[in-house]
GUMAR-389448 format. One record per residue (C-alpha): chain; x, y, z. Coordinates in nm, 2 decimals. Example, Ala and Ser with C-alpha at 12.3 -4.5 7.8 and 13.67 -1.06 7.14 Angstrom:
<vopas>
<vopa mol="A" c1="1.23" c2="-0.45" c3="0.78"/>
<vopa mol="A" c1="1.37" c2="-0.11" c3="0.71"/>
</vopas>
This chain:
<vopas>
<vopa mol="A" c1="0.00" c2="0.00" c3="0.00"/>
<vopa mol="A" c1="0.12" c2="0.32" c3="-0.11"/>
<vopa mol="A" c1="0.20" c2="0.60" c3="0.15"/>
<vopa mol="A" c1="0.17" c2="0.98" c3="0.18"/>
<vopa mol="A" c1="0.24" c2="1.23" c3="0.46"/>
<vopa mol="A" c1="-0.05" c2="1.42" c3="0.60"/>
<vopa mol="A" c1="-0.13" c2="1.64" c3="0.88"/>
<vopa mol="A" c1="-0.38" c2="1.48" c3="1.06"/>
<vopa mol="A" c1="-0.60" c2="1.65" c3="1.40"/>
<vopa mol="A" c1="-0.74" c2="1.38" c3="1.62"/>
<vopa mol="A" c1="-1.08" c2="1.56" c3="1.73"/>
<vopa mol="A" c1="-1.08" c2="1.40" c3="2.07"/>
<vopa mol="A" c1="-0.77" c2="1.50" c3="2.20"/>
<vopa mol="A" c1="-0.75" c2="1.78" c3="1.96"/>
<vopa mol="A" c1="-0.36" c2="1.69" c3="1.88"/>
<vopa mol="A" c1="-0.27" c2="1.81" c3="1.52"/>
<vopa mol="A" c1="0.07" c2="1.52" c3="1.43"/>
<vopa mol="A" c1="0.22" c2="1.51" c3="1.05"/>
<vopa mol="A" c1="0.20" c2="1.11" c3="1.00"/>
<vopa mol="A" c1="0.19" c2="0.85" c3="0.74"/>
<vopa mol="A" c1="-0.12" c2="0.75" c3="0.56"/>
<vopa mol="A" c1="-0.24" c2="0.53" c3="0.26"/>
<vopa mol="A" c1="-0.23" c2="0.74" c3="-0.04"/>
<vopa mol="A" c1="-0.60" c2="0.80" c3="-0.15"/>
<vopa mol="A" c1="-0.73" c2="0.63" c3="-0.46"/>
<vopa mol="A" c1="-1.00" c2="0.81" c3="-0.65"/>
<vopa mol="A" c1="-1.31" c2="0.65" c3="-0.68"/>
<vopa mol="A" c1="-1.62" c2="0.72" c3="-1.00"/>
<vopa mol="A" c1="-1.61" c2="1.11" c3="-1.08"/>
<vopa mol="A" c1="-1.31" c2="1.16" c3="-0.87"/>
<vopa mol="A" c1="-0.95" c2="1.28" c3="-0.93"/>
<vopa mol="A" c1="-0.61" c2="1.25" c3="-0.69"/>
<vopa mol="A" c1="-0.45" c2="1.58" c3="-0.67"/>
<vopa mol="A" c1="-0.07" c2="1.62" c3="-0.61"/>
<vopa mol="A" c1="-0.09" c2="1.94" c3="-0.40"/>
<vopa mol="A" c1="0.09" c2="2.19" c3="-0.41"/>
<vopa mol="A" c1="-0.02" c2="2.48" c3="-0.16"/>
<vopa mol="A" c1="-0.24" c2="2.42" c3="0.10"/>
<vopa mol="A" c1="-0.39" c2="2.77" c3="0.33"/>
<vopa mol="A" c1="-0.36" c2="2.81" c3="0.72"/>
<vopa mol="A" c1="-0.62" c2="2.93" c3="0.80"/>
<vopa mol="A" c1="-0.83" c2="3.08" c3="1.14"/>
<vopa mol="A" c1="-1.11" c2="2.81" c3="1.12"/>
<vopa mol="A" c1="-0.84" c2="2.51" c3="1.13"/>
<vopa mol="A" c1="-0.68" c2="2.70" c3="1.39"/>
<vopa mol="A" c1="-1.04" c2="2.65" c3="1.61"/>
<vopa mol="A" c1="-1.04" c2="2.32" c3="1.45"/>
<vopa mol="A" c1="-0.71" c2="2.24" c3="1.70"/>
<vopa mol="A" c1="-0.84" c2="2.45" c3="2.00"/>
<vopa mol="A" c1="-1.18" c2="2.31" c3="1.99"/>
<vopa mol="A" c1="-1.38" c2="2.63" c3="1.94"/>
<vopa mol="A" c1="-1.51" c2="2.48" c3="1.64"/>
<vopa mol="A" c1="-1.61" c2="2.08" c3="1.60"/>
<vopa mol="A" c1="-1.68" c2="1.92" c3="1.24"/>
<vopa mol="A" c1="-2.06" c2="1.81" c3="1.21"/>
<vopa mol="A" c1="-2.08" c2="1.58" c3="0.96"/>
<vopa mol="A" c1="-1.70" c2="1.42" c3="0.99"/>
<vopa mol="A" c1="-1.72" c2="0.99" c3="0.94"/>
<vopa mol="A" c1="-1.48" c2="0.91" c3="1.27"/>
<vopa mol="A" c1="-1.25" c2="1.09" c3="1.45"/>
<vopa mol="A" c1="-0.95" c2="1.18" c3="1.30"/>
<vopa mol="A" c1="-0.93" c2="1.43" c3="0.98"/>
<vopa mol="A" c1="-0.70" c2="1.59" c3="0.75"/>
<vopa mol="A" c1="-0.68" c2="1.96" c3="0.76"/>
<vopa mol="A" c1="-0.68" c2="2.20" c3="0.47"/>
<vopa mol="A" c1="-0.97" c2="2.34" c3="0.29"/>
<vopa mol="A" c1="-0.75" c2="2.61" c3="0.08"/>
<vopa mol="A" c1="-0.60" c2="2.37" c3="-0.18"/>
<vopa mol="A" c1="-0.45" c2="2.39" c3="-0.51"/>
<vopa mol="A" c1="-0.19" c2="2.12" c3="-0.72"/>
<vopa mol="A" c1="-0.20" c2="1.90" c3="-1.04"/>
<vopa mol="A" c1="-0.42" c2="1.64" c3="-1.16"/>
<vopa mol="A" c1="-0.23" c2="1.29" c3="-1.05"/>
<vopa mol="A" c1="-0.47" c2="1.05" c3="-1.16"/>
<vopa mol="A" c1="-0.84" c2="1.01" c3="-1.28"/>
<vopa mol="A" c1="-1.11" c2="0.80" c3="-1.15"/>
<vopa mol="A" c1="-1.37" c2="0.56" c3="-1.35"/>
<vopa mol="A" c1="-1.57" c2="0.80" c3="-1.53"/>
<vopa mol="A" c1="-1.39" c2="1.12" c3="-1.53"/>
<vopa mol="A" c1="-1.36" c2="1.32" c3="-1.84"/>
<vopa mol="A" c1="-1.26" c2="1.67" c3="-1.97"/>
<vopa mol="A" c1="-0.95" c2="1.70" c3="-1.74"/>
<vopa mol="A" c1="-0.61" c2="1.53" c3="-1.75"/>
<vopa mol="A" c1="-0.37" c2="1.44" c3="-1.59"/>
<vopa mol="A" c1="-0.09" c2="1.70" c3="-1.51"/>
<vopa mol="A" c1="-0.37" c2="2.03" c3="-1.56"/>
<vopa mol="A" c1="-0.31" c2="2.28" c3="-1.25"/>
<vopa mol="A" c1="-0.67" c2="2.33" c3="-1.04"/>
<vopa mol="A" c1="-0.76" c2="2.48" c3="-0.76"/>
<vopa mol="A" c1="-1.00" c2="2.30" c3="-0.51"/>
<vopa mol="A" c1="-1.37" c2="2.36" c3="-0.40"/>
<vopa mol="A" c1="-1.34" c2="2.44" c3="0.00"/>
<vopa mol="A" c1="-1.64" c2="2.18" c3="0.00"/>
<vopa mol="A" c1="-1.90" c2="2.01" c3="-0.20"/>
<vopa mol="A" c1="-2.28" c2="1.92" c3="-0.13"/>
<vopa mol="A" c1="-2.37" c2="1.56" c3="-0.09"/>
<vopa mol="A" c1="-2.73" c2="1.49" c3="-0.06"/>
<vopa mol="A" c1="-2.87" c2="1.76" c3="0.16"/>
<vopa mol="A" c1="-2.57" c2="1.85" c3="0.35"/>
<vopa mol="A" c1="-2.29" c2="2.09" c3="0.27"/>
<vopa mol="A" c1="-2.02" c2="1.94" c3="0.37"/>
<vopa mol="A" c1="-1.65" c2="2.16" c3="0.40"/>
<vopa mol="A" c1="-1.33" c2="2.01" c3="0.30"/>
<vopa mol="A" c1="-1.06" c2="1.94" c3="0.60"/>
<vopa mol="A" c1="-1.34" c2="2.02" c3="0.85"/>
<vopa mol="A" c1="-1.62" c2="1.73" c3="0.72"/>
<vopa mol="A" c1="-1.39" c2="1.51" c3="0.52"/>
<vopa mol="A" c1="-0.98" c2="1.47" c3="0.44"/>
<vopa mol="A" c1="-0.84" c2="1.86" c3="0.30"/>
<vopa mol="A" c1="-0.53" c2="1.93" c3="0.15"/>
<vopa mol="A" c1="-0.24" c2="1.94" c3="0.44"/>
<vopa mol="A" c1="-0.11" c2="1.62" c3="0.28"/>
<vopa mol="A" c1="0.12" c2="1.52" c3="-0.01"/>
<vopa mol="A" c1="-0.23" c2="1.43" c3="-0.24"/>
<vopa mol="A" c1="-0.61" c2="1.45" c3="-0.21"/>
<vopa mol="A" c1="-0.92" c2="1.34" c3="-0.37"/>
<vopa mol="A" c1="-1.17" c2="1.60" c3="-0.51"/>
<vopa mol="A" c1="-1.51" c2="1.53" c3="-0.70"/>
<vopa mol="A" c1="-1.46" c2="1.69" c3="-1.04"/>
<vopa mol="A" c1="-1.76" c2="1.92" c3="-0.94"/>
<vopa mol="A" c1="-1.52" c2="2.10" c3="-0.70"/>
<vopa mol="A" c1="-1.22" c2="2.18" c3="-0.98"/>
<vopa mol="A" c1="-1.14" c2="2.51" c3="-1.14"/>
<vopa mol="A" c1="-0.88" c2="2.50" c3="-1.39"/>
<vopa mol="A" c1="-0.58" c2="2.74" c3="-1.22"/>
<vopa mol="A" c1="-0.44" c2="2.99" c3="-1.51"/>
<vopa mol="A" c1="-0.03" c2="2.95" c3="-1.53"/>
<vopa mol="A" c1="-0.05" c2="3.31" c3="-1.44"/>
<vopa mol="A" c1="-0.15" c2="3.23" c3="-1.12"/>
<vopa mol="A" c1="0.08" c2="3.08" c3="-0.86"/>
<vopa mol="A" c1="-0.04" c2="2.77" c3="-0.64"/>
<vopa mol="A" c1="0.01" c2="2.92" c3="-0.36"/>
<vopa mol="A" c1="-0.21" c2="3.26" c3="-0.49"/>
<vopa mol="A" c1="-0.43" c2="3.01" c3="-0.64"/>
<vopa mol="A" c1="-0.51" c2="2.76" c3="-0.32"/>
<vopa mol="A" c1="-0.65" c2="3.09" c3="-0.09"/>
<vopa mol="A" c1="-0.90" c2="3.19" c3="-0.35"/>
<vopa mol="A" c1="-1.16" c2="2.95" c3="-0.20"/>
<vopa mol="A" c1="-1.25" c2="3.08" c3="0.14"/>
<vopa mol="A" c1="-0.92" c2="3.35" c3="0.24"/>
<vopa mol="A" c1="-1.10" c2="3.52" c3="-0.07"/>
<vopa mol="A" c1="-1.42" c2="3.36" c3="-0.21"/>
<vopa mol="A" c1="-1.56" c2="3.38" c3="0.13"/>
<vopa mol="A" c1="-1.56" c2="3.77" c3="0.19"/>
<vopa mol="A" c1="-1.64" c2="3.78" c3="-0.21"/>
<vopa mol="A" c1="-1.99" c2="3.59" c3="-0.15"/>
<vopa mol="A" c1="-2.05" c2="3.79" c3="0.15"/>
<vopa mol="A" c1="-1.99" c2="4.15" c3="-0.01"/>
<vopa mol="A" c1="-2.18" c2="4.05" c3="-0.32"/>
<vopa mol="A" c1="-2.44" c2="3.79" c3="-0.30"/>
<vopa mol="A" c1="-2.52" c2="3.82" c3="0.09"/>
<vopa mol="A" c1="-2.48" c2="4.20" c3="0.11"/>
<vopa mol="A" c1="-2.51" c2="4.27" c3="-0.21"/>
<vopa mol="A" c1="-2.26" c2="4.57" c3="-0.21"/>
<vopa mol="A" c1="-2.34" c2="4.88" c3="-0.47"/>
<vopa mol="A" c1="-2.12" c2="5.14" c3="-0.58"/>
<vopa mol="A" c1="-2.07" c2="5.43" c3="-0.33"/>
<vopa mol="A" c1="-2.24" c2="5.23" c3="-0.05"/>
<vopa mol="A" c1="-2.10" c2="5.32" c3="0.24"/>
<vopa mol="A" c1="-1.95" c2="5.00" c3="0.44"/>
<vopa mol="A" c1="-1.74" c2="4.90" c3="0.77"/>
<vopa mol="A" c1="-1.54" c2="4.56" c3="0.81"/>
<vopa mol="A" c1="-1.47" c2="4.45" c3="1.15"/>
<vopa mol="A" c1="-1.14" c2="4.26" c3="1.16"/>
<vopa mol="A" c1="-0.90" c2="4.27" c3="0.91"/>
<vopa mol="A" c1="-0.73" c2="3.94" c3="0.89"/>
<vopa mol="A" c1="-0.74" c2="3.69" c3="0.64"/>
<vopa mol="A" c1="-1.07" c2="3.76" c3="0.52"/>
<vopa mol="A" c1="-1.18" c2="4.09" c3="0.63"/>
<vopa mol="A" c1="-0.80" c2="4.22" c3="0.45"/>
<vopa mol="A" c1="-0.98" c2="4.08" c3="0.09"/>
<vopa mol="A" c1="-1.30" c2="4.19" c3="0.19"/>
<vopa mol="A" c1="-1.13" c2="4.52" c3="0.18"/>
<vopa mol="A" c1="-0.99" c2="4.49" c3="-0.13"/>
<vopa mol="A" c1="-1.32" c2="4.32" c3="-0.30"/>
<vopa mol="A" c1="-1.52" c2="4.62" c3="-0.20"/>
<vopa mol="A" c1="-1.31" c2="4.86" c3="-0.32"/>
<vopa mol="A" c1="-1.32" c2="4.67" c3="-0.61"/>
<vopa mol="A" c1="-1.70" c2="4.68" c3="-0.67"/>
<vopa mol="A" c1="-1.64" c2="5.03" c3="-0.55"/>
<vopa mol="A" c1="-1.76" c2="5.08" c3="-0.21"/>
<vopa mol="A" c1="-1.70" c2="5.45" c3="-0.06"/>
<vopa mol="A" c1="-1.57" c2="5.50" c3="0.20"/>
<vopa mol="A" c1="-1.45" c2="5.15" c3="0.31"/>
<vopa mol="A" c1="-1.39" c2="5.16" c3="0.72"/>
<vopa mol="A" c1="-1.17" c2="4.93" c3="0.89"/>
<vopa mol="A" c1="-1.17" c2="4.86" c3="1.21"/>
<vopa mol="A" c1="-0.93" c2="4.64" c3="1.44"/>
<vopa mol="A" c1="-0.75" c2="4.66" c3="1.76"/>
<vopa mol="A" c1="-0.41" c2="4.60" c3="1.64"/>
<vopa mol="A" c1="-0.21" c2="4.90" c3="1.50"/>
<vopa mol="A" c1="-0.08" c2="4.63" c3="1.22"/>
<vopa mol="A" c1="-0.39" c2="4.55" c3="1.07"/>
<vopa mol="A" c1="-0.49" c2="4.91" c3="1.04"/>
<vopa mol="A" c1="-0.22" c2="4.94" c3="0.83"/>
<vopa mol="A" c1="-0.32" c2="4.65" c3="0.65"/>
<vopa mol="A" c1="-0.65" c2="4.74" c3="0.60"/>
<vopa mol="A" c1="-0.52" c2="5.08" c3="0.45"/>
<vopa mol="A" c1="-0.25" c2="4.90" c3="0.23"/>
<vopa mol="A" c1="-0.55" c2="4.70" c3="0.08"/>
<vopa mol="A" c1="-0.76" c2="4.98" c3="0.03"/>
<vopa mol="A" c1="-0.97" c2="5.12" c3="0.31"/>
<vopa mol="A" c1="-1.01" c2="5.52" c3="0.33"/>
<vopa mol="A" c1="-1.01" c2="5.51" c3="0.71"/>
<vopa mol="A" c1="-0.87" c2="5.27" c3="0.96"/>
<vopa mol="A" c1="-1.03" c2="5.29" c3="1.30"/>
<vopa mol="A" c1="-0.92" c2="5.12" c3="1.68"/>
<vopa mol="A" c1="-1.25" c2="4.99" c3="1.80"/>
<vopa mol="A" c1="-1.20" c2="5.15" c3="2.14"/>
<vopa mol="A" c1="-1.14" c2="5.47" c3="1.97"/>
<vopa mol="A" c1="-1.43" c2="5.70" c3="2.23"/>
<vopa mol="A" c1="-1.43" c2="5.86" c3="1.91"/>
<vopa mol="A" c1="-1.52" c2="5.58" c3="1.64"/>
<vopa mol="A" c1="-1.90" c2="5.67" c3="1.59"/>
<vopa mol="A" c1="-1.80" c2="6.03" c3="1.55"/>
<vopa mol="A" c1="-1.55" c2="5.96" c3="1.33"/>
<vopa mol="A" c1="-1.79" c2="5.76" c3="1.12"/>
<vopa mol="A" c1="-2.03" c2="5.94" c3="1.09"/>
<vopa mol="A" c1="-1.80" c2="6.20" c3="0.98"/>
<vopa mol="A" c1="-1.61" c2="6.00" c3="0.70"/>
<vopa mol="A" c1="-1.97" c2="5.93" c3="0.54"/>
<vopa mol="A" c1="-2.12" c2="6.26" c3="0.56"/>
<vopa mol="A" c1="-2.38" c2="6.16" c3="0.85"/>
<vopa mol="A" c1="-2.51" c2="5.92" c3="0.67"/>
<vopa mol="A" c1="-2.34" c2="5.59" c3="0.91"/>
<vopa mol="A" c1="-2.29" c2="5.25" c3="0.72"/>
<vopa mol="A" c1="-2.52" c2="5.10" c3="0.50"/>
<vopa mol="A" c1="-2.35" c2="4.73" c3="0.56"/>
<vopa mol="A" c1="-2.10" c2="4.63" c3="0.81"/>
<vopa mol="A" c1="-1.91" c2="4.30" c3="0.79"/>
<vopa mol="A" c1="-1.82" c2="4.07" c3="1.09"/>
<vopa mol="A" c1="-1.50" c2="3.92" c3="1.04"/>
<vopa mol="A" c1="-1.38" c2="3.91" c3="1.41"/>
<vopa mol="A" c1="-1.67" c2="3.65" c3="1.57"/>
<vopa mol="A" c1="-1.70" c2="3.85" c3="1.86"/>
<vopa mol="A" c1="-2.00" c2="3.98" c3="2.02"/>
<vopa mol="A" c1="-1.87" c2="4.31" c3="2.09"/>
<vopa mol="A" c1="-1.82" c2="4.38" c3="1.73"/>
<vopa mol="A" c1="-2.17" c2="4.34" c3="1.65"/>
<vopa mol="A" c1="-2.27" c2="4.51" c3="1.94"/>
<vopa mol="A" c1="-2.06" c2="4.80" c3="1.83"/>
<vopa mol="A" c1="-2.12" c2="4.77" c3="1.45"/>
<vopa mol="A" c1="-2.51" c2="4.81" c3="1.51"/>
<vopa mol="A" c1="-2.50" c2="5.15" c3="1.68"/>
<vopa mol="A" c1="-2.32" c2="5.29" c3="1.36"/>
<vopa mol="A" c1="-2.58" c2="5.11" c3="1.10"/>
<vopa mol="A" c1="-2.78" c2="5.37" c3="0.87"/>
<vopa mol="A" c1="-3.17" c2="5.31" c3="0.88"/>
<vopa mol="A" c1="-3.22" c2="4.94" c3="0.68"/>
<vopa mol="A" c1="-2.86" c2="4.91" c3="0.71"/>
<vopa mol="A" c1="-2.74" c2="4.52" c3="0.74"/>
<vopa mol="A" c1="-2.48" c2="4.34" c3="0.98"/>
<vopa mol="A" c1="-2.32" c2="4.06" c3="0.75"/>
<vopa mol="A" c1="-2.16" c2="3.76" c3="0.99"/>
<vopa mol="A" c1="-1.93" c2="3.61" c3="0.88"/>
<vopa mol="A" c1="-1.66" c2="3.56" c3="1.14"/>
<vopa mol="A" c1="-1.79" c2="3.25" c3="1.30"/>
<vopa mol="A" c1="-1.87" c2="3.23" c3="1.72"/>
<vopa mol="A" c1="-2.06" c2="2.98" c3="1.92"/>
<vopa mol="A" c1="-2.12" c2="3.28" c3="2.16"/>
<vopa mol="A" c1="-2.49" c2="3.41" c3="2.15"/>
<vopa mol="A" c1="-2.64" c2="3.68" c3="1.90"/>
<vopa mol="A" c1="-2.78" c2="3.96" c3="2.11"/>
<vopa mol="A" c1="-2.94" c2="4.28" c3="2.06"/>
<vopa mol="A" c1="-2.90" c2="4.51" c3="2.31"/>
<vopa mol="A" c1="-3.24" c2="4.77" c3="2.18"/>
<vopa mol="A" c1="-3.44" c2="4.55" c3="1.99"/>
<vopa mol="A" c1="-3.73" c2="4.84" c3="1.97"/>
<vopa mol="A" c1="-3.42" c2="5.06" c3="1.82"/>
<vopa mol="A" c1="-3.33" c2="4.77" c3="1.63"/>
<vopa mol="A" c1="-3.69" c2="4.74" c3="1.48"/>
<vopa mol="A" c1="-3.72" c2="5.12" c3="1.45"/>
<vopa mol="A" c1="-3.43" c2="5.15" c3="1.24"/>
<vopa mol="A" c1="-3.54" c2="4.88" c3="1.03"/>
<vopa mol="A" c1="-3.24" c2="4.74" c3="1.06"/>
<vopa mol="A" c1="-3.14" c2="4.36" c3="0.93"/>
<vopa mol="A" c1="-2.87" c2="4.12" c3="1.04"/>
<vopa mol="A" c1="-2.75" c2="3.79" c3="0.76"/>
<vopa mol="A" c1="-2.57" c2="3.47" c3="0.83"/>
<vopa mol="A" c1="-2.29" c2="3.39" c3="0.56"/>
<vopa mol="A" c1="-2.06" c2="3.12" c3="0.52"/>
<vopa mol="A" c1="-1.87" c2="3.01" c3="0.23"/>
<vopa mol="A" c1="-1.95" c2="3.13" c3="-0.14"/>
<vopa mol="A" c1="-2.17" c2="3.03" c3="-0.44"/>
<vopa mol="A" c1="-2.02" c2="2.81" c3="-0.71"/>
<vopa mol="A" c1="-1.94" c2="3.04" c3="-0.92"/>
<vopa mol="A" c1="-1.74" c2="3.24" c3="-0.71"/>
<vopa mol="A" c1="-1.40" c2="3.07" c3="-0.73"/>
<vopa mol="A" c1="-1.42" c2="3.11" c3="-1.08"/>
<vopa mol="A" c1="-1.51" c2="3.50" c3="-1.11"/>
<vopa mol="A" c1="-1.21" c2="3.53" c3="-0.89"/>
<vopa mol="A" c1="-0.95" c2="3.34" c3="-1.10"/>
<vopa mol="A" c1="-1.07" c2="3.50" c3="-1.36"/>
<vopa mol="A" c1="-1.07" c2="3.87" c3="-1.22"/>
<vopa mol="A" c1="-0.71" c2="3.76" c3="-1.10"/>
<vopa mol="A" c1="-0.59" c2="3.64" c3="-1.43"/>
<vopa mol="A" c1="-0.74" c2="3.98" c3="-1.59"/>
<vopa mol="A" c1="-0.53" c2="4.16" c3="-1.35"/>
<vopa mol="A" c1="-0.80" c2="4.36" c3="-1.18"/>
<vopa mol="A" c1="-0.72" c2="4.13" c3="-0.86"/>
<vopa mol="A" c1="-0.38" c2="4.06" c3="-0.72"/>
<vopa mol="A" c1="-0.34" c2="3.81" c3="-0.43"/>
<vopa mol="A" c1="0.06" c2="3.81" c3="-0.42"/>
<vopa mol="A" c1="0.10" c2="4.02" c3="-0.09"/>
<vopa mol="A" c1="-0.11" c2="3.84" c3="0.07"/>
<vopa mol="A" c1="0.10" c2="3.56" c3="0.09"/>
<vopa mol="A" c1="0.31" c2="3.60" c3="0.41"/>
<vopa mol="A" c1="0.49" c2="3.28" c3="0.40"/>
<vopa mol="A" c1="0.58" c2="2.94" c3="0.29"/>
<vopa mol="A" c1="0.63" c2="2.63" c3="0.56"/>
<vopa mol="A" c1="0.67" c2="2.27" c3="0.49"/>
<vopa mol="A" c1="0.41" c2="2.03" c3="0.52"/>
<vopa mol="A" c1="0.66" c2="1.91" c3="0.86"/>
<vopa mol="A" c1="0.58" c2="2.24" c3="1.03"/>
<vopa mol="A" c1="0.18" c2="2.28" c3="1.01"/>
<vopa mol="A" c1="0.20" c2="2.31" c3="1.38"/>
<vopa mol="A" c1="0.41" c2="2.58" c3="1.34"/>
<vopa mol="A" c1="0.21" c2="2.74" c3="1.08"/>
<vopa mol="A" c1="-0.07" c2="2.72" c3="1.31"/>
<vopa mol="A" c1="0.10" c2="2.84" c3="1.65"/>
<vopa mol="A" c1="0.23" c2="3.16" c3="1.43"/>
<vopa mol="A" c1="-0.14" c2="3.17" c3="1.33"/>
<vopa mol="A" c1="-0.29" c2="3.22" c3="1.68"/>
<vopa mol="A" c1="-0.01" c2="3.37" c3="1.79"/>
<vopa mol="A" c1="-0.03" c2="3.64" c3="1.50"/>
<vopa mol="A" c1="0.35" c2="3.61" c3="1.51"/>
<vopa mol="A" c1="0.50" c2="3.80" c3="1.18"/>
<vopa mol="A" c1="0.13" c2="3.96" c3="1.11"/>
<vopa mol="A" c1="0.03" c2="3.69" c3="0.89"/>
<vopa mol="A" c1="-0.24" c2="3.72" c3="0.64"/>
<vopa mol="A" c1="-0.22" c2="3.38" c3="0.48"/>
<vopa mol="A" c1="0.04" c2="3.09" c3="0.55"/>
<vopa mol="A" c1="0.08" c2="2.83" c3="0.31"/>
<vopa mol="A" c1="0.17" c2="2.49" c3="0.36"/>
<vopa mol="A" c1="0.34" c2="2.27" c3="0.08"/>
<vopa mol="A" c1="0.41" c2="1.92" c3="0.09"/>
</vopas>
C-alpha cells in the first residue's frame, strides 16, 4: 500500500501530528490531486483549540486544509474533460445529498502530499496564477467575495465597515473597493492591521476602542453611518458595536464564526431603524471562478497576501504563528 504524509487533528484530543497514511485512490467522478499549496487558515486553527467541532466528519481523526491547489495525479472511472498533469484549484467543499459538507473540517483537505476531489469542486488554475495565490482563493477570498456581493449585495458608493481585518476581512477590503464601495472603514484593535486594511484599500482605519469611532464615522460618510457592516472578528462586541453605527435598513453581515450568543441590546431601536442582520458562510459556485478570472485579468492581485511558505513538517508551526499572530500573517501556506 502506497504511503503519503499528512497532517492529521485527532478531534478527541485535539492533537494536530504530520504522520503516514495510505495514499488516497480516487473512486467514479473523482481525481487524486498532487498538492501543491495548502492555506492556514483561522477556522483550522479552532479546529485544533476546539472552538469549532466538524458536524458531519465519518470518525475521529481528519486531515486539515480546505485552501488547496496542485496537479491532476490520476483520474477516477468515469472522469472526463481534465487530464492528468492540468493545475486546479479545489472547491473548499461540495454538497452531498442535503448536506454541505467543508473540506478538511467534514472530510480529508489538503495538508497532505495528495487529495481526492469530486470533479464538481475543480477550477482550472491559469499559469499566471501561482499555487500558492491560487489555493487561498476559495474561502481567504471567495468567502468575503460571497459575502460582499451575493449576501450584502454591495453597490457602488455604498458606504460600508469591516470589523477585523485578517485573512478575510484584509480581501474583503480589497473586493469592495473593487466593486467600488466608498468609504471603506476598517476597524481592528491592532495598530498592524490598520495598516493592512489601508494598504489593501480602506479610506479610514479605526481602533474599536477609539471614544471617538461613531464620530469619526459618521464624519467620514457625511452623516449618513454604514449601509453594511461585515463581521470578520466573531466576537459579540463587534456586532454590538457595529449596530449603533448602521444607517436606517442598514445590514450586519456575519461572517466571522462564534458559538457565543447573537444579542441585541435595543431591539425596539433595532426594529425602528429597520435594521437587518444575515448569516454567511462560504461562497456560491461560481465564485471561485469569477475570482480566477478577475485575478488572471489583472483587476485582482493576491501576491502580498501571501506571508509565507512552511513545509508540510511544520503545520503546527504554521498554526502556533497563526494564533499567535507572530510575523502579522495574512495567509500561510503549507506545501508538501
Amino acid at each position: 500500500m502506497a504511503l503519503m504524509r499528512a497532517a492529521r487533528l485527532h478531534i478527541p484530543s485535539r492533537t494536530l501530528a504530520v504522520q503516514d497514511v495510505p495514499k488516497p485512490v480516487p473512486g467514479p467522478g473523482q481525481v487524486l490531486v498532487k498538492v501543491a499549496a495548502a492555506g492556514v487558515c483561522l477556522s483550522d486553527v479552532h479546529l485544533i483549540d476546539g472552538t469549532l467541532t466538524p458536524a458531519h466528519l465519518h470518525g475521529d481523526t481528519v486531515t486539515l486544509g480546505h485552501e488547496v491547489a496542485g496537479t491532476i495525479a490520476a483520474l477516477g472511472p468515469e472522469v472526463t474533460g481534465w487530464t492528468v498533469g492540468q493545475r486546479v484549484v479545489l472547491q473548499a467543499g461540495e454538497v452531498r445529498g442535503d448536506r454541505l459538507l467543508t473540506r478538511g473540517v467534514d472530510y480529508d483537505g489538503g495538508w497532505a502530499e495528495y487529495a481526492t476531489a469530486s470533479v464538481d469542486t475543480l477550477f482550472a488554475l491559469p499559469d499566471s496564477i501561482p499555487f500558492e495565490q491560487g489555493a487561498i482563493i476559495p474561502d481567504a477570498v471567495s468567502t468575503p467575495w460571497g459575502a460582499v456581493t451575493t449576501t450584502a449585495g454591495v453597490r457602488p458608493a455604498q458606504a460600508v465597515g469591516v470589523w477585523g481585518v485578517g485573512g478575510l476581512g484584509a480581501h474583503a477590503v480589497q473586493l469592495l473597493r473593487t466593486v467600488g464601495a466608498h468609504p471603506i472603514i476598517a476597524v481592528d484593535p491592532a495598530p498592524a492591521a490598520r495598516r493592512r486594511a489601508l494598504d489593501f484599500g480602506a479610506d479610514l482605519a479605526l481602533d474599536p476602542a477609539d471614544p471617538r469611532l461613531r464620530v469619526r464615522i459618521l464624519e467620514a460618510t457625511g452623516y449618513r453611518a454604514l449601509e453594511v457592516a461585515f463581521d470578520f472578528a466573531g466576537v459579540a462586541a463587534v456586532r454590538e458595536q457595529a449596530l449603533t453605527v448602521l444607517a436606517p435598513q442598514g445590514q450586519l453581515v456575519l461572517v466571522g464564526l462564534t458559538i457565543k450568543p447573537l444579542t441585541v441590546a435595543n431591539g425596539t431601536l433595532f426594529s425602528y431603524l429597520q435594521h437587518r442582520i444575515l448569516g454567511h458562510y462560504g461562497s456560491e459556485d461560481h465564485a471561485v471562478p469569477q475570482l480566477i478570472a478577475l485575478a488572471e485579468g489583472g483587476r485582482l492581485d493576491f501576491s502580498r497576501s501571501i506571508t509565507d511558505v512552511l513545509p508540510l513538517a511544520e503545520a503546527a508551526k504554521a498554526v502556533q504563528r497563526l494564533r499567535t499572530k507572530e510575523g502579522d500573517p495574512i495567509r500561510l501556506i503549507l506545501r508538501p
